[in-house]
C-alpha positions as CSV (number, residue, x, y, z in Angstrom):
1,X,16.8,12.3,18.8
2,X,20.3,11.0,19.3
3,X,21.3,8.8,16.0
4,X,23.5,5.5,16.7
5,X,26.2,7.0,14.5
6,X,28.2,9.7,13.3
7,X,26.0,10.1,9.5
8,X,25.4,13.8,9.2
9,X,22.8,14.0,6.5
10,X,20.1,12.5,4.8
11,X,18.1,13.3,2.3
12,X,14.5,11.5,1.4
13,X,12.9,12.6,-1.9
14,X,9.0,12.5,-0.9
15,X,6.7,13.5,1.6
16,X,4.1,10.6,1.0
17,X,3.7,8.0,3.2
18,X,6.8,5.8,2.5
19,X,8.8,9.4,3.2
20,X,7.3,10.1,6.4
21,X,8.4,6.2,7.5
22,X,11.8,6.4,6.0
23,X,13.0,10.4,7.1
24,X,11.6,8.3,10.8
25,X,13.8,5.6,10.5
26,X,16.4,8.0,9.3
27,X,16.3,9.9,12.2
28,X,17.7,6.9,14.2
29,X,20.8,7.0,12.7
30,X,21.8,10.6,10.8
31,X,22.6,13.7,12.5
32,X,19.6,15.4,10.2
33,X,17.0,14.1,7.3
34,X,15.3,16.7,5.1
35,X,12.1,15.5,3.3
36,X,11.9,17.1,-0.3
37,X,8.2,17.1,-1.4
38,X,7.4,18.6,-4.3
39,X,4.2,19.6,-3.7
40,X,2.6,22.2,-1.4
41,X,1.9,20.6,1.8
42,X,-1.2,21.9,3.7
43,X,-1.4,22.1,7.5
44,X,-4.3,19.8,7.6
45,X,-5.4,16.6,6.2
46,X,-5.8,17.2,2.6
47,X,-5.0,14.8,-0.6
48,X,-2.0,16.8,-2.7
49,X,-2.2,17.1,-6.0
50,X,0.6,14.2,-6.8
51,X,-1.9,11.7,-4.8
52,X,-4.7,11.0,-6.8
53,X,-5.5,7.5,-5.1
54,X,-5.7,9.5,-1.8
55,X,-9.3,10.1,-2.5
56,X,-9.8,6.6,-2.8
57,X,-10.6,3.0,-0.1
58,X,-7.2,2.9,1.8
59,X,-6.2,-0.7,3.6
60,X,-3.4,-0.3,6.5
61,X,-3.1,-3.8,7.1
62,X,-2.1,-5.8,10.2
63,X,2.2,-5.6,9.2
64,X,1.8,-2.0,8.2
65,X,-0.1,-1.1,11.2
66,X,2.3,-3.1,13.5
67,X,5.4,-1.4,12.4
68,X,3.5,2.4,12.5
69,X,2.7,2.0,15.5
70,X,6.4,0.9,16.7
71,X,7.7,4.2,15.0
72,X,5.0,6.0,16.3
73,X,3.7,4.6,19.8
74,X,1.0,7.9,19.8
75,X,0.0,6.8,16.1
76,X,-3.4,4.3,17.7
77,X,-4.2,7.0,20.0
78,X,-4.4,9.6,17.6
79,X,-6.0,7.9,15.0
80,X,-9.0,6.6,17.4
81,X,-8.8,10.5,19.0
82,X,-9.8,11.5,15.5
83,X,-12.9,9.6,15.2
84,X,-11.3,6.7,13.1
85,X,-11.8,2.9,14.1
86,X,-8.7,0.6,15.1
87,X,-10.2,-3.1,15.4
88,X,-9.7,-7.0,15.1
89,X,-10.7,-7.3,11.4
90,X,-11.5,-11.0,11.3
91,X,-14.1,-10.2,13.7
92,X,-15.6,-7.0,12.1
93,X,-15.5,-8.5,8.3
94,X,-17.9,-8.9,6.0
95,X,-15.9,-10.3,3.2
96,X,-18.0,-12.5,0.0
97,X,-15.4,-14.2,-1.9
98,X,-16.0,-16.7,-4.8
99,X,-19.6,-17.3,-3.2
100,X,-19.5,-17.1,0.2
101,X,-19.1,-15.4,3.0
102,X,-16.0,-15.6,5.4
103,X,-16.6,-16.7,9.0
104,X,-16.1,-14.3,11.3
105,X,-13.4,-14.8,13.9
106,X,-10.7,-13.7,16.2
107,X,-7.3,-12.9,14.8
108,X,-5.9,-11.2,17.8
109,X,-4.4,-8.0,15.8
110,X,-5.9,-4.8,14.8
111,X,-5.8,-2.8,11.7
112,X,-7.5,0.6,11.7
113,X,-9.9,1.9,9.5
114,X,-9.1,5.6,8.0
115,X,-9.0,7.3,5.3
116,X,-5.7,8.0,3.7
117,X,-5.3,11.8,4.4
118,X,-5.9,11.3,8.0
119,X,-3.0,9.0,8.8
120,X,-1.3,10.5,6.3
121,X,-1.4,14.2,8.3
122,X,-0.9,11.9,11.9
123,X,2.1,10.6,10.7
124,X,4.0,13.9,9.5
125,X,2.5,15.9,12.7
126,X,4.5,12.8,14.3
127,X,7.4,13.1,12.1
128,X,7.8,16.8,12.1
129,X,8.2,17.4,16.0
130,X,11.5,15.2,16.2
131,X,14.3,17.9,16.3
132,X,16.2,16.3,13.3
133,X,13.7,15.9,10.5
134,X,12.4,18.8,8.4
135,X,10.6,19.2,5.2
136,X,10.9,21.5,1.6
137,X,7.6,21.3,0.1
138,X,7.4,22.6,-3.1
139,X,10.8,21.5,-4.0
140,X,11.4,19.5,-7.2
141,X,14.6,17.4,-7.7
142,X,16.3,17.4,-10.9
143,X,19.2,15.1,-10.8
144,X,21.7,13.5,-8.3
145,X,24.8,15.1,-7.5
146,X,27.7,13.0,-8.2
147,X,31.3,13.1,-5.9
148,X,33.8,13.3,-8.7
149,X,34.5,9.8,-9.9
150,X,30.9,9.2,-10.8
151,X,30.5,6.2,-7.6
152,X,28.8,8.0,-5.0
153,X,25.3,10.2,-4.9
154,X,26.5,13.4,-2.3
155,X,23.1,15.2,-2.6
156,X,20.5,16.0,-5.2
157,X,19.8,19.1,-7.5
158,X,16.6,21.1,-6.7
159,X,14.6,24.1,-8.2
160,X,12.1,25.4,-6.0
161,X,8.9,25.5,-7.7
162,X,7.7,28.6,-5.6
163,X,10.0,30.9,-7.1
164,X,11.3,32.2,-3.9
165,X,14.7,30.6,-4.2
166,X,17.6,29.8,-6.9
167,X,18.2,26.2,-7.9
168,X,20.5,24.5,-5.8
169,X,22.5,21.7,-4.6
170,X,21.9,20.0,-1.5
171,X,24.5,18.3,0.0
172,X,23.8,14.4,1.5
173,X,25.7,11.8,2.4
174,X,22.5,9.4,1.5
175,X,19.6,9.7,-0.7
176,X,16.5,7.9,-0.4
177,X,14.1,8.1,-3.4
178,X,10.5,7.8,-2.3
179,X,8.6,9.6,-5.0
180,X,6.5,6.3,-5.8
181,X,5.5,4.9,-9.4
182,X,6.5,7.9,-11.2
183,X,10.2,7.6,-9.6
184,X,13.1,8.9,-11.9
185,X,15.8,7.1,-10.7
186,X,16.1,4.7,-14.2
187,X,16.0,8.2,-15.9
188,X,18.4,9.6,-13.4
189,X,21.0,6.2,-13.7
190,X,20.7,6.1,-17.3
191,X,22.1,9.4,-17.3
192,X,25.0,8.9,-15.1
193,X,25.7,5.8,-17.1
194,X,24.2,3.3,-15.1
195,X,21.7,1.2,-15.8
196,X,17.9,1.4,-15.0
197,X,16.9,-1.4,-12.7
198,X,15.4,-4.4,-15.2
199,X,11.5,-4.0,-14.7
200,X,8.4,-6.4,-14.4
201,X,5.1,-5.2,-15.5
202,X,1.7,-6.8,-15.4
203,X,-0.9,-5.0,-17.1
204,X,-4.4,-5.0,-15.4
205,X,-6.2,-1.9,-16.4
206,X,-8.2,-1.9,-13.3
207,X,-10.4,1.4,-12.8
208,X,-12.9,2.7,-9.8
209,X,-14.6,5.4,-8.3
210,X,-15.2,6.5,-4.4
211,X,-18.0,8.0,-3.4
212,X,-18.5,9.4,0.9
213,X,-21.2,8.4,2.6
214,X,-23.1,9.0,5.6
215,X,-22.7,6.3,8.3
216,X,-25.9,5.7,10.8
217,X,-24.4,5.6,14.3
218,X,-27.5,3.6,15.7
219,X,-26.5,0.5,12.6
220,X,-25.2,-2.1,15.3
221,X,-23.1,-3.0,12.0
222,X,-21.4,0.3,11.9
223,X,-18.1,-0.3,12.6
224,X,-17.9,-3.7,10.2
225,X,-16.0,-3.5,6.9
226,X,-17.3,-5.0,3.7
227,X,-15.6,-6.5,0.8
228,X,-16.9,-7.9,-2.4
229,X,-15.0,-9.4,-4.9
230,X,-15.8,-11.4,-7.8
231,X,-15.7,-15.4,-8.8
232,X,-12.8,-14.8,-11.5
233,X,-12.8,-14.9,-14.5
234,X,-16.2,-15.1,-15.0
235,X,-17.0,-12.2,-12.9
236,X,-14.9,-8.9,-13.0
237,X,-16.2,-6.1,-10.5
238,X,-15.4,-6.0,-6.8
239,X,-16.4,-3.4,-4.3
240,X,-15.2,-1.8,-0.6
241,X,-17.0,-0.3,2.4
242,X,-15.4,1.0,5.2
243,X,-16.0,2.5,7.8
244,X,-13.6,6.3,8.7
245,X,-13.2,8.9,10.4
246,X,-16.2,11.8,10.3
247,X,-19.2,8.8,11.2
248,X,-18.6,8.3,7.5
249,X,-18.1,4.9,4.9
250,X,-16.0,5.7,2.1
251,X,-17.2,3.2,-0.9
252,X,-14.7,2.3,-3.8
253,X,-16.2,0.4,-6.8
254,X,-14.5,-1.0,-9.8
255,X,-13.3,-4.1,-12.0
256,X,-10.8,-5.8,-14.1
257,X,-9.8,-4.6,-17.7
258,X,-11.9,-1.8,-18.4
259,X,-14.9,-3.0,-16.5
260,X,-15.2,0.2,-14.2
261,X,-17.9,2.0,-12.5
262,X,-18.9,5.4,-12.9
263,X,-18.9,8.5,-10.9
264,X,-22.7,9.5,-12.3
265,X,-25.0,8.5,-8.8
266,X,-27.4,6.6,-10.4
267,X,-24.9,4.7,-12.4
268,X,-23.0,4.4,-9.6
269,X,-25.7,2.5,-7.4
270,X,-26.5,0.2,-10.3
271,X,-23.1,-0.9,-10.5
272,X,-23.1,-1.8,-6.7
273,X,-26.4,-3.4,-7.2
274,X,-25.1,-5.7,-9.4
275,X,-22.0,-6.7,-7.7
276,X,-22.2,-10.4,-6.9
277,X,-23.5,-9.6,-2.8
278,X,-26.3,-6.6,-2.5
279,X,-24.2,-5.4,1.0
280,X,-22.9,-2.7,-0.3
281,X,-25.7,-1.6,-2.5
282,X,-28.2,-2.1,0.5
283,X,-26.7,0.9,2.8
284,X,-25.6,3.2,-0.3
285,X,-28.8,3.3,-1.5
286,X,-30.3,4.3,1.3
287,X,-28.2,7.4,1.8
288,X,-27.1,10.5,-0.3
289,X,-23.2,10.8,-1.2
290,X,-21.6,13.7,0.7
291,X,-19.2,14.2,-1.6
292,X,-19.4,14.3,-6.0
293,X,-16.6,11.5,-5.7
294,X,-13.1,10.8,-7.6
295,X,-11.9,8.0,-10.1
296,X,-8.8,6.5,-10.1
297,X,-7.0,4.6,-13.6
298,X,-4.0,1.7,-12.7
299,X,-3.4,-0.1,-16.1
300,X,-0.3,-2.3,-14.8
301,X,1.3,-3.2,-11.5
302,X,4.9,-2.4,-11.9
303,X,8.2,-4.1,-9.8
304,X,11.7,-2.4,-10.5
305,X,14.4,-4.8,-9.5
306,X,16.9,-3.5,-8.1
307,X,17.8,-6.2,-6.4
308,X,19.3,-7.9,-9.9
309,X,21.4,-4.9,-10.6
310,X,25.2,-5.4,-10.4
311,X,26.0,-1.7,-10.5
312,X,24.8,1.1,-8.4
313,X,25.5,4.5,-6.6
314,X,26.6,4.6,-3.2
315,X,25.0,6.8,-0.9
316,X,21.6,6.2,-2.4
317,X,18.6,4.2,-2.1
318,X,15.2,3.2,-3.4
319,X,12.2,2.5,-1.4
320,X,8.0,2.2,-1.6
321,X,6.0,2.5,-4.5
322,X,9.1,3.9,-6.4
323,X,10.4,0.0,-6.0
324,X,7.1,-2.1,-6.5
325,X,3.5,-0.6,-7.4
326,X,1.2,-3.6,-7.1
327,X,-2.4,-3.5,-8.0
328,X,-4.2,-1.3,-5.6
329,X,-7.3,-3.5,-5.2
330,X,-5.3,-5.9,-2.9
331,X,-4.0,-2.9,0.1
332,X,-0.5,-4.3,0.3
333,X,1.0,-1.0,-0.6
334,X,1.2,1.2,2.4
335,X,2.0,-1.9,4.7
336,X,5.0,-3.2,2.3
337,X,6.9,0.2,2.2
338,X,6.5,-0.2,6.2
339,X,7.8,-3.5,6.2
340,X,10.8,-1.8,3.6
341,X,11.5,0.8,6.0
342,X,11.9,-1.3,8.5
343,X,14.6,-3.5,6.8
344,X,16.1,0.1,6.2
345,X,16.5,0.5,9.9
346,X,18.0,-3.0,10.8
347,X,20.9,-2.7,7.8
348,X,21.5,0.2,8.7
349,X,21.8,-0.8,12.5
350,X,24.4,-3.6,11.2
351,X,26.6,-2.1,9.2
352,X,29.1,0.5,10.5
353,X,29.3,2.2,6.8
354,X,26.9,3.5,4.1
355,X,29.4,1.4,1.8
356,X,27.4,-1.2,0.5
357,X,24.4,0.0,1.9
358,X,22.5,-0.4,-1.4
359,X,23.4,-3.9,-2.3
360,X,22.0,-5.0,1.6
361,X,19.3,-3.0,1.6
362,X,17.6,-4.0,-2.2
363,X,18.1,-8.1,-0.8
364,X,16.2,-7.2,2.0
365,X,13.7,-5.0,0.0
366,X,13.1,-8.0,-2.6
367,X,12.2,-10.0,-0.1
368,X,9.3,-7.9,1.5
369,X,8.1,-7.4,-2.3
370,X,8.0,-11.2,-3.0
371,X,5.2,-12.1,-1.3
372,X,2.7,-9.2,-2.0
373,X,4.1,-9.4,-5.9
374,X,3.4,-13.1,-6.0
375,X,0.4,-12.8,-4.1
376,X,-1.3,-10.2,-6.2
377,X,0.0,-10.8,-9.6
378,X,-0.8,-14.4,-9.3
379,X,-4.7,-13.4,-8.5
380,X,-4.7,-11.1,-12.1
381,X,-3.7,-13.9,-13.9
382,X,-6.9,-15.4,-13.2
383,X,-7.6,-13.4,-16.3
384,X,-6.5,-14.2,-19.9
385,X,-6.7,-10.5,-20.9
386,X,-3.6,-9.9,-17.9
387,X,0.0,-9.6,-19.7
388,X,3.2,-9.9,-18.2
389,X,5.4,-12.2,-16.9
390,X,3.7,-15.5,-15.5
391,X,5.3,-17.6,-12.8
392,X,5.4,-21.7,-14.1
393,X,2.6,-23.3,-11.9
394,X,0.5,-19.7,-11.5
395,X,-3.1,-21.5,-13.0
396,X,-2.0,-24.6,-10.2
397,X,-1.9,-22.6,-7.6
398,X,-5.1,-20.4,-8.1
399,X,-6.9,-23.3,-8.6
400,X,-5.6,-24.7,-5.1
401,X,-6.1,-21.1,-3.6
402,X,-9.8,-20.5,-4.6
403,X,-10.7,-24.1,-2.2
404,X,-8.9,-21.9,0.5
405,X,-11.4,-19.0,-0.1
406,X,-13.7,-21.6,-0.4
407,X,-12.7,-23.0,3.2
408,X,-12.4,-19.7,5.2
409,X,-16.4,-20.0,4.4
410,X,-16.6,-22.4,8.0
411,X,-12.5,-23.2,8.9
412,X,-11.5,-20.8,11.4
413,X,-7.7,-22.4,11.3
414,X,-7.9,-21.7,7.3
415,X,-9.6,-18.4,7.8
416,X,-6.7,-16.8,10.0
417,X,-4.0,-18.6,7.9
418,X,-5.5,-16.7,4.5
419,X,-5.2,-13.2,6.6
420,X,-1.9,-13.8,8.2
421,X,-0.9,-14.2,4.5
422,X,-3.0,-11.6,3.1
423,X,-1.9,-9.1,6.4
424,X,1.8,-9.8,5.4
425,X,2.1,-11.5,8.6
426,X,3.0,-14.9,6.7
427,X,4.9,-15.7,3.4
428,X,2.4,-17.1,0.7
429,X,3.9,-20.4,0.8
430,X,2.2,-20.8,4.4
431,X,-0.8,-22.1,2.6
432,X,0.7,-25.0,1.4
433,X,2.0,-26.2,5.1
434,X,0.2,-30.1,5.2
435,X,-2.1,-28.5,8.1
436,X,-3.5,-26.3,6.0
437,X,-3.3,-28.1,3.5
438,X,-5.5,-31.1,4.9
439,X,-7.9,-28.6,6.3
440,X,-8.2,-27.4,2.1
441,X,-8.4,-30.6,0.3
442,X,-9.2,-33.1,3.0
443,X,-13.0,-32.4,3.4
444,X,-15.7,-32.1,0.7
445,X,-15.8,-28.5,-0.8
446,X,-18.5,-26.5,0.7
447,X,-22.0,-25.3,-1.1
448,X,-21.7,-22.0,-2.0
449,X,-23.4,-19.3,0.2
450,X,-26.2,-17.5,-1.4
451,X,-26.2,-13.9,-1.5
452,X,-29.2,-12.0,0.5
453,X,-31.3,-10.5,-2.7
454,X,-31.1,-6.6,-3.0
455,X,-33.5,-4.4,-1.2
């Protein structure tokens, strides 16, 4: 790599996801980036120990796929050379929502269908062969390093958790914290005497479980995707099938506030038996598990704003789940920290200094959080057990939003409006345009579909 400018070194603090997308935009622009991850990191693709959702349903959407694949042109070719799907997902969907089925259609972009480990490993292989990237695994950092008036992060202080080094400092002229939810950068600026970026939180207590499954390779339905969620309030429990890598479906089931399934296999199927649609329960049940299966716990979606703070370091950043942890259920979360790194690349690009780096970068990073925050917290609030701060007009627009479910049921033009917005392709507010919203409330609201009864 040859970087645009004279920036020696970088530092990104983990290896997940968001890490492996920012040390890449990184490399654009700084002489070298070291990834510190603080846990081993095997040679194959494996869920680490910090990554508990990585046993779970994974959604790379449209955006998130989009800007992978402009970092890594090889990424599509990989992914399908490893047995994973890459398709149009309006036309392989079988998505109930508040009664109905959507229609099936052409969008005209692809996602791919994997499970997280997989593009996970892709990506660092990826990441790893350019000259001026390399990693520390088992490295855990301790603190920033301060330069001597207490303005500026110069590097970060690690102890190596293998016990084959001392602790040391490592010297950076920027810092990028992607460590995700459990991030310790308020910790860290409380402790420098800054303050800790003012937070929102949203309490949903969503729970599920994941189970692998075989997947027939003669099912001429094989490669669809299948989504069921419930008619809220009234109904709690949703449920995923997709199709990955391995001729296998991975299955995620779970609900709202404390209504989650268990891992126990006959427990398990009853809980997808009763899920408002019998697709999921129809193939599952006709099949053993492959594997015993994983839960997962979120109790609150959680957005640091760092955008609002007046004061902050120089020569560091924040980025990924370590900014914004939304509700899992939705799959904005690995597609918005692509969407963040790539406003990473074009401040960077603009400015010919790292001095104000932080205050450009967190606008841009606000905005890309806006409308999957909106977006998904707006859809909890559906219901009265969620807590947190409530936008004025929230109960308006689900109201307005559930006729748009209600109209991807047989409006094509609705139907790819709702994924453009739900692919982060289009702001929220794209709903309300007066096409769309003719097409909504200008026609009598469908009958509900029935759902096929269970085998």
């Amino acid at each position: 790599m040859q970087p645009d400018k004279a920036y020696r070194q970088a530092i990104v603090i983990g290896g997940s996801l968001a890490g492996l997308l920012t040390a890449r935009v990184l490399s654009n622009h700084f002489a070298h980036v070291t990834i510190l991850e603080r846990d081993p990191v095997p040679d194959r693709p494996e869920p680490r120990k910090g990554q508990p959702q990585a046993h779970h349903l994974h959604a790379l959407l449209v955006s998130g796929m989009e800007m992978m694949s402009h970092y890594f042109p090889d990424l599509p070719q990989m992914i399908m050379e490893n047995g994973a799907i890459i398709s149009d997902p309006a036309e392989t969907m079988r998505w109930y929502s508040y009664g109905g089925y959507r229609k099936q259609f052409t969008l005209g972009s692809n996602i791919c269908f994997v499970s997280r480990p997989l593009l996970e490993y892709l990506m660092r292989k990826q990441t790893m062969a350019l000259s001026n990237v390399t990693q520390i695994d088992n490295c855990h950092v301790q603190r920033l390093a301060m330069n001597d008036n207490g303005e500026r992060v110069v590097g970060v202080q690690v102890e190596y958790r293998d016990g084959r080094r001392d602790p040391a400092t490592l010297a950076a002229d920027l810092v990028v914290d992607c460590s995700g939810r459990g991030s310790r950068t308020g910790h860290w600026l409380e402790e420098l005497g800054y303050e800790a970026a003012p937070e929102s939180k949203v309490t949903v207590n969503i729970g599920y479980a994941t189970r692998i499954y075989p997947r027939d390779l003669n099912d001429p339905h094989r490669e669809e995707w299948i989504l069921i969620g419930p008619k809220a309030p009234e109904e709690s429990r949703f449920g995923g099938l997709f199709p990955i890598e391995g001729d296998r479906w991975i299955c995620t089931l779970g609900g709202w506030h404390g209504d989650h399934a268990s891992l126990e296999e006959k427990a398990f199927s009853q809980f997808a038996r009763e899920l408002p649609s019998p697709d999921i329960y129809n193939i599952i049940s006709q099949v053993k598990p492959l594997s015993d299966g994983a839960t997962f716990k979120f109790p609150y979606s959680l957005r640091r704003h760092y955008e609002k703070l007046r004061h902050f370091p120089e020569g560091y950043l924040v980025l990924g789940d370590a900014v914004a942890s939304i509700n899992p259920v939705y799959g904005q979360g690995m597609s918005s920290a692509a969407l963040q790194a790539a406003e990473l690349d074009k401040v960077l690009t603009q400015l010919d200094t790292l001095d104000g780096l932080a205050s450009a970068f967190f606008k841009r990073a606000g905005k890309v959080v806006d409308g999957p925050w909106q977006l998904t917290v707006g859809e909890d609030f559906r219901y009265p057990q969620t807590t947190g701060p409530k936008s004025l007009g929230t109960d308006l627009i689900n109201r307005y939003v559930v006729k748009v479910n209600q109209a991807t049921w047989h409006d094509e033009v609705v139907g790819k409006a709702f994924l453009r917005v739900v692919n982060l392709m289009a702001s929220p507010l794209s709903l309300f345009h007066p096409r769309i919203l003719w097409r909504v409330l200008g026609n009598k609201a469908p009958l509900a579909a029935s759902a096929p009864v269970p085998k």
